[in-house]
C-alpha positions as CSV (number, residue, x, y, z in Angstrom):
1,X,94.5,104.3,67.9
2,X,96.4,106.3,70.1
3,X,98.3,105.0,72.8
4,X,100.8,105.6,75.4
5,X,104.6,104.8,76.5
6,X,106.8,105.7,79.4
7,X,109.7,107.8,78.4
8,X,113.0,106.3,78.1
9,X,116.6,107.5,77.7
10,X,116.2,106.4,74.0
11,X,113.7,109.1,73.1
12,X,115.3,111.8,74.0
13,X,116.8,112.9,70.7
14,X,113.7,112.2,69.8
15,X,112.3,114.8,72.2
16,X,114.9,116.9,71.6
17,X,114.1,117.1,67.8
18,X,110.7,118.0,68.8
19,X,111.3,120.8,71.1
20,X,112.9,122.4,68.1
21,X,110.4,122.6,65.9
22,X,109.0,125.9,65.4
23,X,105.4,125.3,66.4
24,X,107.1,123.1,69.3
25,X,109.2,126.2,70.4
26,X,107.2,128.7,70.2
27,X,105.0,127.7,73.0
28,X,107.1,125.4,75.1
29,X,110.0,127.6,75.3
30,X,112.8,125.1,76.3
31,X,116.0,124.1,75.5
32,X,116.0,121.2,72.8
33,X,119.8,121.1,73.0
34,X,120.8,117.1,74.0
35,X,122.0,118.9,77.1
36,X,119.3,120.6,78.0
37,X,116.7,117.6,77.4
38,X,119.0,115.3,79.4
39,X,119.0,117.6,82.2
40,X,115.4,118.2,81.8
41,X,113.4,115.2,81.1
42,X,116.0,112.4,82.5
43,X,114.9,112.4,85.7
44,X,111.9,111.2,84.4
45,X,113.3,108.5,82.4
46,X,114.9,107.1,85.6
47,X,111.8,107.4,87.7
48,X,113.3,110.5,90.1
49,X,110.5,113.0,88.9
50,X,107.1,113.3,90.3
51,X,105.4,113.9,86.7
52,X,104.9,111.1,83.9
53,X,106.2,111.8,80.7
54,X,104.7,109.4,78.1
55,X,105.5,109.0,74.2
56,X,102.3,109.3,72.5
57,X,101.7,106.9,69.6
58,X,99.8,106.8,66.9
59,X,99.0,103.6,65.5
60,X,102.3,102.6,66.8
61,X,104.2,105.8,65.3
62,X,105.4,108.4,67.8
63,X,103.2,111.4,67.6
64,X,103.6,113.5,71.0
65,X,105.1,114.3,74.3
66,X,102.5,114.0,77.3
67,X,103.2,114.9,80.9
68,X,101.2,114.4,83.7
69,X,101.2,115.8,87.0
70,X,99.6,115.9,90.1
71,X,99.1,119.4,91.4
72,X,99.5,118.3,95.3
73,X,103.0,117.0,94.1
74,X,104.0,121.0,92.8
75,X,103.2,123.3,95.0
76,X,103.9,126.3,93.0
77,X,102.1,125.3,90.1
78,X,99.2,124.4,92.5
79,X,99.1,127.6,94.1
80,X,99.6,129.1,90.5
81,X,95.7,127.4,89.3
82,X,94.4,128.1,92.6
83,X,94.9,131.9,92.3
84,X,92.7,131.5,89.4
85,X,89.9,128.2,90.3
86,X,89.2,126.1,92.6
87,X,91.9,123.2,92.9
88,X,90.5,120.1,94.5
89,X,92.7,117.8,96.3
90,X,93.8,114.9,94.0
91,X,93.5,117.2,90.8
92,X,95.9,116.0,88.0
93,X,97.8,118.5,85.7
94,X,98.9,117.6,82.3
95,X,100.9,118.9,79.4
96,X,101.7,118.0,75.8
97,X,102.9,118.8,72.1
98,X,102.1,117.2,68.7
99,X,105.5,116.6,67.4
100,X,105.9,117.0,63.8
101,X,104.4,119.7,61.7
102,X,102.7,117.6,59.0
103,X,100.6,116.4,61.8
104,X,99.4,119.4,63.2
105,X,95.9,121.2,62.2
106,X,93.9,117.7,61.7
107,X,92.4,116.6,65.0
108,X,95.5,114.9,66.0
109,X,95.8,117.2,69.5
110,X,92.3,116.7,70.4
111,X,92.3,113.0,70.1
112,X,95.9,112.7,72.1
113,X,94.3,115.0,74.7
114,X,90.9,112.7,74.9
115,X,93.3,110.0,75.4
116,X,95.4,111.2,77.9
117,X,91.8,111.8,79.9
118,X,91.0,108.5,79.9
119,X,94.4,107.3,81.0
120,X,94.3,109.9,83.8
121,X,91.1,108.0,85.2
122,X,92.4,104.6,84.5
123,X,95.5,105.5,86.4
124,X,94.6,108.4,88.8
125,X,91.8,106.7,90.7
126,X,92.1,109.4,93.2
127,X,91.9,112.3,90.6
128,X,88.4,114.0,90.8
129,X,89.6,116.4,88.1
130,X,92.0,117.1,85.4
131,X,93.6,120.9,85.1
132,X,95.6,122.4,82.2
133,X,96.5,126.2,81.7
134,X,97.0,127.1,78.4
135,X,98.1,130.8,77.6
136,X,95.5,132.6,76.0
137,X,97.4,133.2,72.7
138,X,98.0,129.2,72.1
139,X,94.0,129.4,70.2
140,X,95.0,126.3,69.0
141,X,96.1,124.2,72.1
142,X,92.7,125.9,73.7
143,X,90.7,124.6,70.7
144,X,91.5,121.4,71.4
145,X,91.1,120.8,75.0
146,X,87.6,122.2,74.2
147,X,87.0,119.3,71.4
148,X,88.4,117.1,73.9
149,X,85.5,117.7,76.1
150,X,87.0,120.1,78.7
151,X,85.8,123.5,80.0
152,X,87.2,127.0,80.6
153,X,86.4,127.7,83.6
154,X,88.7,130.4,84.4
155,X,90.8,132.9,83.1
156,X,93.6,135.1,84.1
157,X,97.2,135.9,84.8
158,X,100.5,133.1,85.0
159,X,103.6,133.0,84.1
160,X,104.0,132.3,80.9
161,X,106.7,129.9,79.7
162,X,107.6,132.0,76.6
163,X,108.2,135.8,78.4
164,X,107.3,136.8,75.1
165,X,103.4,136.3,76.0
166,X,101.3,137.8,78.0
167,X,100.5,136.3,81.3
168,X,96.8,135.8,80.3
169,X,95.8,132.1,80.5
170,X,92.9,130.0,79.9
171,X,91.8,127.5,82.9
172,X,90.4,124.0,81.8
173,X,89.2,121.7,83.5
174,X,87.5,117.9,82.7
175,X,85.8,115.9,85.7
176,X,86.2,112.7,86.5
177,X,83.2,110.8,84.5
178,X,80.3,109.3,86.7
């Protein structure tokens, strides 16, 4: 079962360890120095950032990184789906990693992903939709939004956050259930 867990100040070697890992880095792009995550995701673990960063566990067992975001709360990344889709007004953003290598490549992303949908609408009541970009080279990460249940429903140019990659990014979106 997978569930979820507010960040704390605790986790982030944790996080930090993850960030490193190749198949981490490669897409995330960040810092994993204890510097750098400090700087990065403490704000979060004292409540001063907009997003929610969540530990995701599995059975109990630390598994991923989660963030969640509403798009009215970041204008720029709000402006950046927009140029792309049609943004509606509560529409939630979210990001997230499988940590460890051994666990990636069996289904473990899609069902942290499903997850993390149901907690947006548990927790989001206001959300009518959920958006994630994923750059077009990540098949992987687009994969499994898809066996999550989400759509593409656009595609197109962002900033990547590797500069390595080409700006083309897949759209997806998942509606609130009826």
């Amino acid at each position: 079962m997978i569930t979820f867990r507010r960040l704390a100040g605790a986790d982030l070697p944790l996080v930090g360890r993850r960030l490193s890992h190749p198949h981490v880095a490669r897409w995330w792009n960040q810092d994993s120095s204890p510097e750098a995550v400090a700087r990065d995701f403490g704000p979060a673990t004292r409540g001063e950032d907009t997003s929610e960063n969540l530990i995701a566990l599995l059975d109990g067992e630390p598994l991923g990184l989660v963030q969640f975001g509403r798009l009215a709360d970041e204008p720029a990344d709000r402006a950046a789906f927009a140029s792309l889709v049609a943004v509606p007004p509560h529409a939630v953003t979210l990001d997230y990693l499988v940590g460890e290598p051994d666990r990636v490549g069996r289904g473990l992303g899609t069902r942290m992903i499903s997850a993390a949908l149901r907690r947006v609408w548990r927790e989001y009541p206001r959300a009518e939709a959920v958006l994630v970009a994923v750059v077009a080279a990540n098949t992987a990460s687009w994969r499994a939004l898809e066996k999550a249940g989400m759509t593409r429903v656009g595609s197109g140019a962002m900033e990547p956050d590797n500069p390595v990659d080409d700006p083309l990014h897949h759209v997806y979106r998942a509606d609130r259930p009826s």
